[in-house]
LONU-564435 format. One record per residue (C-alpha): residue in one letter; x, y, z. Coordinates in nm, 4 decimals, decimal comma, always signed. Example, Ala and Ser with C-alpha at 12.3 -4.5 7.8 and 13.67 -1.06 7.14 Angstrom:
% residues 2
type	px	py	pz
A	+1,2300	-0,4500	+0,7800;
S	+1,3670	-0,1060	+0,7140;
% end
This chain:
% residues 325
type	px	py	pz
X	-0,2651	+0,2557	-0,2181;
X	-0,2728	-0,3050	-0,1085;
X	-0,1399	-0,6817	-0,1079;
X	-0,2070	-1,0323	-0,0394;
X	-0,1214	-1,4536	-0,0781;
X	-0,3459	-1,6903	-0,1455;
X	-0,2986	-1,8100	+0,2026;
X	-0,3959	-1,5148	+0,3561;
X	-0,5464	-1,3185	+0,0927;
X	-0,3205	-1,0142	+0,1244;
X	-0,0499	-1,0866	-0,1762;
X	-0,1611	-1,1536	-0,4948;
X	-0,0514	-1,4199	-0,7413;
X	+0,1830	-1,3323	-1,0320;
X	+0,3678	-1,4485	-1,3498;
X	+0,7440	-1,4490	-1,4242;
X	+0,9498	-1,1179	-1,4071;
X	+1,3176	-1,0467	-1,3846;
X	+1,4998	-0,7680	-1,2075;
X	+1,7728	-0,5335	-1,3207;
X	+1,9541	-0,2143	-1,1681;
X	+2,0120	-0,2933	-0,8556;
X	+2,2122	-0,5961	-0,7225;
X	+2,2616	-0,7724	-0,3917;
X	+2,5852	-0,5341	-0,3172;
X	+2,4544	-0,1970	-0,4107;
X	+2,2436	+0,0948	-0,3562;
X	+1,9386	+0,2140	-0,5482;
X	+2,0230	+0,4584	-0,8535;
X	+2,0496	+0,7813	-0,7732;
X	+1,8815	+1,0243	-0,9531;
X	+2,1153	+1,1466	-1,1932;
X	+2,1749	+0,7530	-1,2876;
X	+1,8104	+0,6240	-1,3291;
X	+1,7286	+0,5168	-1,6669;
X	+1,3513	+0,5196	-1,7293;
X	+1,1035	+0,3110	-1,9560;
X	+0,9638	+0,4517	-2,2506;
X	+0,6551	+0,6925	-2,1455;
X	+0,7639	+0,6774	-1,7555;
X	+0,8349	+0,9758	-1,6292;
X	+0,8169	+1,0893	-1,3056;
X	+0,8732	+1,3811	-1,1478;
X	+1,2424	+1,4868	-0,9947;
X	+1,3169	+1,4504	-0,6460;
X	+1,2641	+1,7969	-0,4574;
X	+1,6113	+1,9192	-0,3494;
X	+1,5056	+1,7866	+0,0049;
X	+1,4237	+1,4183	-0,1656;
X	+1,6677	+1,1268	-0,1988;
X	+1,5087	+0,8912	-0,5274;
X	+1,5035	+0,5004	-0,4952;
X	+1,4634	+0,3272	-0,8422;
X	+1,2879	-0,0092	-0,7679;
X	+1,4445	-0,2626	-1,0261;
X	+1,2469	-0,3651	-1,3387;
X	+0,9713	-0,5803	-1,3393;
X	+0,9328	-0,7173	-1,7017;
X	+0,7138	-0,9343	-1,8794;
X	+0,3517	-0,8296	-1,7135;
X	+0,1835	-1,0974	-1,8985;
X	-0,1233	-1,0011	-2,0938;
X	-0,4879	-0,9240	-1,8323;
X	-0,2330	-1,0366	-1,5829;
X	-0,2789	-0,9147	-1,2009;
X	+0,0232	-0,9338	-1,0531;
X	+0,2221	-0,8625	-0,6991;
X	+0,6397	-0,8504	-0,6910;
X	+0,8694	-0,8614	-0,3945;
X	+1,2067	-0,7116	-0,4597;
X	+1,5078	-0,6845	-0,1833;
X	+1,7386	-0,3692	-0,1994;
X	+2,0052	-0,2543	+0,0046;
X	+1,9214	+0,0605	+0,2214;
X	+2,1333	+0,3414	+0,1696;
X	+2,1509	+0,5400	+0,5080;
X	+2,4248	+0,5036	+0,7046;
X	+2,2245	+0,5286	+1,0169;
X	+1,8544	+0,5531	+1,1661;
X	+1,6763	+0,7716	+0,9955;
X	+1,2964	+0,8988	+0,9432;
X	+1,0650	+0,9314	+0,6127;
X	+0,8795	+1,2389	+0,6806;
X	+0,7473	+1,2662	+0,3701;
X	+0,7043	+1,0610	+0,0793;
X	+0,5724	+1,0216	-0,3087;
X	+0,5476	+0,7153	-0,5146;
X	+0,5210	+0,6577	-0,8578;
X	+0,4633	+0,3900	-1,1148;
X	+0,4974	+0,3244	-1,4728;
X	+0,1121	+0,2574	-1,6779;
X	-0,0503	-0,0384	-1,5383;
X	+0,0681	+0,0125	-1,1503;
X	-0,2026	-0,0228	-0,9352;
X	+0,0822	+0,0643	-0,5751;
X	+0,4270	+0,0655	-0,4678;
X	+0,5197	+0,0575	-0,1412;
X	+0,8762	+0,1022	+0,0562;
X	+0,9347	-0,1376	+0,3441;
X	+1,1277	-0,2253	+0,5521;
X	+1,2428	-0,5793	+0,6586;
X	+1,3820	-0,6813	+0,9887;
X	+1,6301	-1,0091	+0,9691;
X	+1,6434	-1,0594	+0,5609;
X	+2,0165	-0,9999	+0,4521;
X	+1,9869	-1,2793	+0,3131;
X	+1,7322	-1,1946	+0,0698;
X	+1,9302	-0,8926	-0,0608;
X	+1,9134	-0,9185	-0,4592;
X	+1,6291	-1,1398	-0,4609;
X	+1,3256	-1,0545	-0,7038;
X	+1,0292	-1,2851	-0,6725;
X	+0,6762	-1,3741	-0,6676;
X	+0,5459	-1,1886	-0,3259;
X	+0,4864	-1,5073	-0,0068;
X	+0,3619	-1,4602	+0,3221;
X	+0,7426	-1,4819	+0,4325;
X	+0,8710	-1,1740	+0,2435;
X	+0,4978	-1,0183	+0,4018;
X	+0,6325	-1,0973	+0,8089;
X	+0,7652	-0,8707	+1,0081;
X	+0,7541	-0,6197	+0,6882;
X	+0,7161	-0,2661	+0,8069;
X	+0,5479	+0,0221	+0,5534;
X	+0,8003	+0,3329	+0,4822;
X	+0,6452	+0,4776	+0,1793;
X	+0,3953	+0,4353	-0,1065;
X	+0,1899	+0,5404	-0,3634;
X	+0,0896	+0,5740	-0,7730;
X	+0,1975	+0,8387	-0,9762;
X	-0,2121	+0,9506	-0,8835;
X	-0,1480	+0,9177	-0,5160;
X	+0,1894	+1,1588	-0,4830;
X	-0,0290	+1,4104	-0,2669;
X	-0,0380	+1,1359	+0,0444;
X	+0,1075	+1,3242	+0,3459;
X	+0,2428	+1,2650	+0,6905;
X	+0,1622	+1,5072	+0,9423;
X	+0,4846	+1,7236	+1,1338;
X	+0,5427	+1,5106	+1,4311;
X	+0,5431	+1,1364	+1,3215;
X	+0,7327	+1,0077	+1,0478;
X	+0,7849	+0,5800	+0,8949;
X	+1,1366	+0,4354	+1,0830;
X	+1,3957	+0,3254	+0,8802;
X	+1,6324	+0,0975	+1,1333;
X	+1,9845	+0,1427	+1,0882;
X	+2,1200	-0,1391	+0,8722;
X	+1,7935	-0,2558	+0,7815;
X	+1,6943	-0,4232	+0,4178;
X	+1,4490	-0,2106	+0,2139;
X	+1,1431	-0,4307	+0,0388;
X	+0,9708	-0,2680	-0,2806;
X	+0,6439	-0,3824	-0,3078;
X	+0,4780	-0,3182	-0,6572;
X	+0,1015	-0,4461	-0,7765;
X	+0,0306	-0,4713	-1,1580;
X	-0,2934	-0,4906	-1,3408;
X	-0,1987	-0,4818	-1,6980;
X	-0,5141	-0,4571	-1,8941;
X	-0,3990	-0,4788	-2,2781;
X	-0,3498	-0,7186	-2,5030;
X	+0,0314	-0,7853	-2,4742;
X	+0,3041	-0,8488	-2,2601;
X	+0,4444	-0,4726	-2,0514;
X	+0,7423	-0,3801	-1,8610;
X	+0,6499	-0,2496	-1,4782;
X	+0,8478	+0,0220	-1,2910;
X	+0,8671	+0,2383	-0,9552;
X	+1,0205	+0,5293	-0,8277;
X	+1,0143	+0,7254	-0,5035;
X	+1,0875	+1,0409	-0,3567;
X	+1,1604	+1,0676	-0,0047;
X	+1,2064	+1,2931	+0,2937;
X	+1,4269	+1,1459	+0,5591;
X	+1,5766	+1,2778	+0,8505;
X	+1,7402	+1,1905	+1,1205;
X	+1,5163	+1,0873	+1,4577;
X	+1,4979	+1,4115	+1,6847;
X	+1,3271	+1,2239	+1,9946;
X	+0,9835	+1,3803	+1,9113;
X	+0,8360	+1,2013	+1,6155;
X	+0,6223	+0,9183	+1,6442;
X	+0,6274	+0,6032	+1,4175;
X	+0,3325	+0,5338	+1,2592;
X	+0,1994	+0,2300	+1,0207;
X	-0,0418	+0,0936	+0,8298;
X	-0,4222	-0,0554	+0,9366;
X	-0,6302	-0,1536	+0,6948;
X	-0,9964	-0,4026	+0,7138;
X	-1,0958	-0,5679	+0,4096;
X	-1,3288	-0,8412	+0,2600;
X	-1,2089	-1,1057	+0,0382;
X	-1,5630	-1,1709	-0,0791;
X	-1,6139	-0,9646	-0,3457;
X	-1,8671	-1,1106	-0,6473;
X	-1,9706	-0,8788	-0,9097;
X	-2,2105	-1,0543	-1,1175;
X	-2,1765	-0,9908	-1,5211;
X	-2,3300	-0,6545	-1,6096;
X	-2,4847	-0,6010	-1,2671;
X	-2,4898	-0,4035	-0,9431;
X	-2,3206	-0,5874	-0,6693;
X	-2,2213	-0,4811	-0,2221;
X	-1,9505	-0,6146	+0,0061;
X	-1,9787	-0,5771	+0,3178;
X	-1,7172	-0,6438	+0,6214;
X	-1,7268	-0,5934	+1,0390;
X	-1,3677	-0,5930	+1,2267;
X	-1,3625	-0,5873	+1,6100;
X	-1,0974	-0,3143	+1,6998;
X	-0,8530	-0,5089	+1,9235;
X	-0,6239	-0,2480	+2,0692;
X	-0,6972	+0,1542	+2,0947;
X	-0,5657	+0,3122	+1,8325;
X	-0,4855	+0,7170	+1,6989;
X	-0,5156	+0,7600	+1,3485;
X	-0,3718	+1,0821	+1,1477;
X	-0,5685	+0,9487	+0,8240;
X	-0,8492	+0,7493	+0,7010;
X	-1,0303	+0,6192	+0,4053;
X	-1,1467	+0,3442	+0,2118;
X	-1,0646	+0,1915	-0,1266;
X	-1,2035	-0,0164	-0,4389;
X	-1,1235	-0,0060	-0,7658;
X	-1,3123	+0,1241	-1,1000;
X	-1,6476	-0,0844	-1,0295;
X	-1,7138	+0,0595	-0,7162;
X	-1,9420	+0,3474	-0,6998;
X	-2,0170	+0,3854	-0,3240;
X	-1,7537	+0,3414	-0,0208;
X	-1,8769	+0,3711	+0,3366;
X	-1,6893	+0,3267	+0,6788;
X	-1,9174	+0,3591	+1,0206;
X	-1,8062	+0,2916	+1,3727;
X	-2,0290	+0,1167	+1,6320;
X	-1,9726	+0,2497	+1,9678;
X	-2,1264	+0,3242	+2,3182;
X	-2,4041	+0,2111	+2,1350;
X	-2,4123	+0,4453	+1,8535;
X	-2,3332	+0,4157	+1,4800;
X	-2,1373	+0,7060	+1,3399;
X	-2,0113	+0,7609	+0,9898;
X	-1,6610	+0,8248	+0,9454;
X	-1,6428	+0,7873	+0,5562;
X	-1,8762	+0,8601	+0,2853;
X	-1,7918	+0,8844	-0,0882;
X	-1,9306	+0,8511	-0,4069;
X	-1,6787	+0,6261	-0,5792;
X	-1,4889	+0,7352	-0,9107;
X	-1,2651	+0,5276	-1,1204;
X	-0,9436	+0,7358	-1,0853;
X	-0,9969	+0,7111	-0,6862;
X	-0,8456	+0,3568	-0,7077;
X	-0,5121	+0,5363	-0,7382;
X	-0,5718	+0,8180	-0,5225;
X	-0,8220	+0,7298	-0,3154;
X	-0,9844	+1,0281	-0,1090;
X	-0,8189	+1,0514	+0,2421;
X	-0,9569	+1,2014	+0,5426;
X	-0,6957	+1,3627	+0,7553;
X	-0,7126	+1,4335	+1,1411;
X	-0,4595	+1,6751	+1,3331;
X	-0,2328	+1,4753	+1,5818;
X	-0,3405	+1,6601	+1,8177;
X	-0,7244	+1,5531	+1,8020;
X	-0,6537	+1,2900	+1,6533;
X	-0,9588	+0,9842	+1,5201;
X	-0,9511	+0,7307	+1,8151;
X	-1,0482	+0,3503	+1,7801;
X	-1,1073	+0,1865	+2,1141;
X	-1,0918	-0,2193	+2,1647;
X	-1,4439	-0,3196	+2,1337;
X	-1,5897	-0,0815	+1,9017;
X	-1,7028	-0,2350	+1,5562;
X	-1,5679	-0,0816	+1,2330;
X	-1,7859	-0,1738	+0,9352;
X	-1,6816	-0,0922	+0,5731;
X	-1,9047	-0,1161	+0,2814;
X	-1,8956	-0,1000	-0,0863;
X	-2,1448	-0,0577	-0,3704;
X	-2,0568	-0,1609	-0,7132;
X	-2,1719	-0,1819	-1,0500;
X	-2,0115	-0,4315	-1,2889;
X	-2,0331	-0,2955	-1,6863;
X	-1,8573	-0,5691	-1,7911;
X	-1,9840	-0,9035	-1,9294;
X	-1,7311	-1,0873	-1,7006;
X	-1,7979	-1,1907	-1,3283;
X	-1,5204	-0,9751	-1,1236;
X	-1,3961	-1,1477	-0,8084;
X	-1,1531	-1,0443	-0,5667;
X	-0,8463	-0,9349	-0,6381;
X	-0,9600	-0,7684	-0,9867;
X	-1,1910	-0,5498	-0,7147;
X	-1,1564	-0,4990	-0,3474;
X	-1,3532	-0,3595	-0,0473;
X	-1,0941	-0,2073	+0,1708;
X	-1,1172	+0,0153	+0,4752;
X	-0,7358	+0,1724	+0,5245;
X	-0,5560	+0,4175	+0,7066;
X	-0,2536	+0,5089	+0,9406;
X	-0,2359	+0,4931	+1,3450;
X	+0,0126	+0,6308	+1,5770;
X	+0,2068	+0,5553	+1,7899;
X	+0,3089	+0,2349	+1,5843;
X	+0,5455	-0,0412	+1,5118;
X	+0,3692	-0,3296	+1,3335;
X	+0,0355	-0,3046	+1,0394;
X	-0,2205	-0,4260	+1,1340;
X	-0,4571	-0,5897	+0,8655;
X	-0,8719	-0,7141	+0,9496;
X	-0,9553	-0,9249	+0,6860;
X	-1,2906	-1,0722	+0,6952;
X	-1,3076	-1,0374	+1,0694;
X	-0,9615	-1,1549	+1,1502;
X	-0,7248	-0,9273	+1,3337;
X	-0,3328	-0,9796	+1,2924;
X	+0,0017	-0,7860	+1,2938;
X	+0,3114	-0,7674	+1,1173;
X	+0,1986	-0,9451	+0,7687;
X	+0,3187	-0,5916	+0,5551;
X	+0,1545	-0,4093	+0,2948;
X	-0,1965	-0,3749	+0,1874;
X	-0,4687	-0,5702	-0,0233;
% end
């Protein structure tokens, strides 16, 4: 389920693509019009869904690892919130996510290489891989769309064959309209950028982020991608150390990583001042050194009540820069 620049190591670098279906003065396909790529297919939208088709992303180049920012216009006439949500992407998708962007009209139509100014003031609606459709949000908080708002599709590509592909996204989404109960939530996620695998070898990362604000949390868990084999996250507190995550990594969990869920009611709680340390074991069976991006470290889940992500990377707290790693 994460992005990075250069600059800040949250949007990742990619080649040339183009974007069709949906222009600067038009809504996302609807269902009945979406026109797939050859072996994409996703699943119809539930009769309580509305489907957004994400424009095309073409020309993945070959072993390229690449991150796309694309600006549609939002459909809803009004307010309204994502209750639930599924995302899916054609092979080689490693996420999409659905945000939303405060101030860009301009940028309606555009289709670029992802910079730390489509990233501010970007707010997370929706996500996912065809793995990760069983992500849910919990009755009582939902992702705000703002009336008149522009939509931002966010998709990450690791194309691993030999030849050029063709990317694409689709979700499915639950919206209605604000009732005066839900809460918004969004995104919080710590991460190291310094990730070394050595050829053919095991390999850790390791990172500490000081919590800044309190925070409630309806979900937690951690993610890496097919070298990892171990993903911890403790908490240091009052003096103690507790464990809060603990898996045995897999290679499909870089899609769907496991998730641990809390009721809102008792929700997890992260206080200003306690210590959240995330920690990764790898082995590399390649006969390449991996680095960061081609495998992360990540720590990730969602708070409440909540208006901006928040992203720790490498010790350094900030708000508002959209997405994940």
């Amino acid at each position: 389920m994460m992005m990075r620049t250069q600059a800040s190591l949250i949007v990742l670098a990619l080649a040339s693509t183009a974007a069709v279906g949906c222009g600067a003065d038009e809504p996302p396909l609807a269902s009945d019009d979406a026109h797939f790529i050859e072996g994409f297919h996703p699943p119809a939208p539930a009769p309580n869904e509305v489907r957004l088709l994400a424009p095309l992303v073409t020309e993945i180049p070959p072993s390229g690892d690449v991150t796309w920012c694309t600006y549609i216009a939002n459909p809803f006439e009004g307010e309204v919130d994502v209750v639930q949500s599924r995302g899916f992407q054609s092979k080689f998708g490693h996420h999409a996510i659905l945000m939303e962007v405060v101030g860009a009209e301009s940028r309606l139509g555009e289709s670029r290489k992802c910079t730390d100014a489509d990233m501010t003031n970007a707010r997370f609606l929706a996500g996912g891989s065809d793995a990760a459709a069983q992500f849910r949000i919990p009755e009582g908080v939902a992702f705000r769309i703002q009336k008149k708002s522009v939509l931002m599709v966010q998709t990450h590509w690791i194309n691993t064959s030999n030849a050029p592909v063709v990317g694409q996204a689709v979700f499915n989404i639950d919206v209605q309209p604000p009732n005066g109960t839900r809460q918004s939530a969004q995104l919080f996620a710590a991460y190291t950028a310094r990730v070394t695998l050595p050829p053919r070898g095991p390999a850790k990362a390791t990172t500490a982020c000081t919590i800044k604000q309190d925070m409630k949390l309806f979900a937690l868990g951690g993610h890496a991608h097919e070298w990892g084999t171990h993903v911890r996250l403790t908490i240091d507190r009052a003096g103690k150390n507790d464990m809060l995550y603990d898996h045995a990594w897999e290679a499909h969990y870089q899609a769907d990583p496991p998730l641990n869920y809390y009721d809102t009611k008792a929700p997890l709680e992260l206080h200003a001042g306690d210590v959240l340390h995330v920690d990764c074991d790898y082995q590399n069976t390649s006969d390449a050194e991996i680095r960061f991006p081609r495998e992360m470290c990540v720590g990730m889940g969602f708070y409440f009540p909540g208006t901006a992500d928040i992203q720790c990377g490498d010790g350094h707290w900030s708000t508002g820069n959209g997405g994940m790693p």
